[in-house]
C-alpha positions as CSV (number, residue, x, y, z in Angstrom):
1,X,-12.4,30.9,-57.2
2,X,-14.8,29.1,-55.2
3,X,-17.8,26.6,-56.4
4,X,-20.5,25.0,-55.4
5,X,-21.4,21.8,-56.8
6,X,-24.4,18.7,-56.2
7,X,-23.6,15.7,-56.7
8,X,-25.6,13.0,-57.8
9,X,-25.0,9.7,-55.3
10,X,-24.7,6.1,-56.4
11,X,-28.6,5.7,-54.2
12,X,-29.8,8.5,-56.5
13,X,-29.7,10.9,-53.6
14,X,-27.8,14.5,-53.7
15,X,-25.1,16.0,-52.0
16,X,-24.2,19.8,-51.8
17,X,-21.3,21.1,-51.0
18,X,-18.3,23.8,-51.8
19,X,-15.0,23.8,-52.6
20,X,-12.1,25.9,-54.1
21,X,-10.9,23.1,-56.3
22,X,-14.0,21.5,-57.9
23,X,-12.0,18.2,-59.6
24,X,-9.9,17.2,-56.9
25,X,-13.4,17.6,-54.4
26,X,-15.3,15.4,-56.9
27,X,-12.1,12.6,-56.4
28,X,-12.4,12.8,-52.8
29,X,-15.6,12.1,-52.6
30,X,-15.3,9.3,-55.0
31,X,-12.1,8.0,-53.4
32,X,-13.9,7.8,-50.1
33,X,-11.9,11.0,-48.5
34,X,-15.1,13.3,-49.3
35,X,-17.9,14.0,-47.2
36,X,-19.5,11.0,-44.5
37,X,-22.2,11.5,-46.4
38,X,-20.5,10.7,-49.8
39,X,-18.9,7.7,-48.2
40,X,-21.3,4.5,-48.4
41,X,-23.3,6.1,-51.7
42,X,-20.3,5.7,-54.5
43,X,-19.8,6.4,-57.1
44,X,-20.8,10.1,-57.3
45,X,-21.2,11.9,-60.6
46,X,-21.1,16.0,-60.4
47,X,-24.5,17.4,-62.1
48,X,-24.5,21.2,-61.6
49,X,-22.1,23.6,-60.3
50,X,-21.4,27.6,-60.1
51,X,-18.3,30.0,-59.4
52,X,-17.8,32.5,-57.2
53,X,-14.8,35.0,-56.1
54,X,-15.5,34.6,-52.7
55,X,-16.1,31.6,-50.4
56,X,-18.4,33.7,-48.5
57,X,-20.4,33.8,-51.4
58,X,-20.2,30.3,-52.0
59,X,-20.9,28.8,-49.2
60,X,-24.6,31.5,-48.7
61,X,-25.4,29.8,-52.2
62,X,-24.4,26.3,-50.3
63,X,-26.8,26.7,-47.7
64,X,-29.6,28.2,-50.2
65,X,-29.7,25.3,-52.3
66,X,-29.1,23.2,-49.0
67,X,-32.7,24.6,-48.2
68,X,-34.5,23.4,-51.6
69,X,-36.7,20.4,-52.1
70,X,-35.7,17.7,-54.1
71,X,-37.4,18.8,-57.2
72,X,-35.9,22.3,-56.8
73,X,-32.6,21.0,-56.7
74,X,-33.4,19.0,-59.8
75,X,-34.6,21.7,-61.7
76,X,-31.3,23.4,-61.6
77,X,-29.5,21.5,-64.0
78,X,-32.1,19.1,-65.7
């Protein structure tokens, strides 16, 4: 299985990504080891995420929430 997931950053921005083992991405990216992106806003807390069989799947839903506004993103999982 394949997920992706937003996180919610320590600077109250969000970070999308995808993964095929959702917990031990979530660690990395609190451990430092995740995404540059990740790296100066910790703590990250996940706050939405889907499954999919297939990566290519997963990472076409990546890139359409990638192209959301803020708000959009938001409304997914408030």
């Amino acid at each position: 299985m394949y997920y992706i997931y937003i996180l919610k950053c320590a600077d109250q921005t969000y970070y999308t990504g995808y993964t095929n083992d959702l917990n031990r991405r979530v660690k990395e990216h609190n451990d430092g080891q995740g995404a540059k992106y990740t790296k100066g806003r910790r703590p990250v807390k996940l706050v939405y995420s889907e499954k999919y069989s297939s990566k290519s799947k997963a990472m076409q839903r990546e890139y359409e929430i990638k192209q959301l506004r803020r708000e959009e993103k938001i409304k997914l999982f408030d």
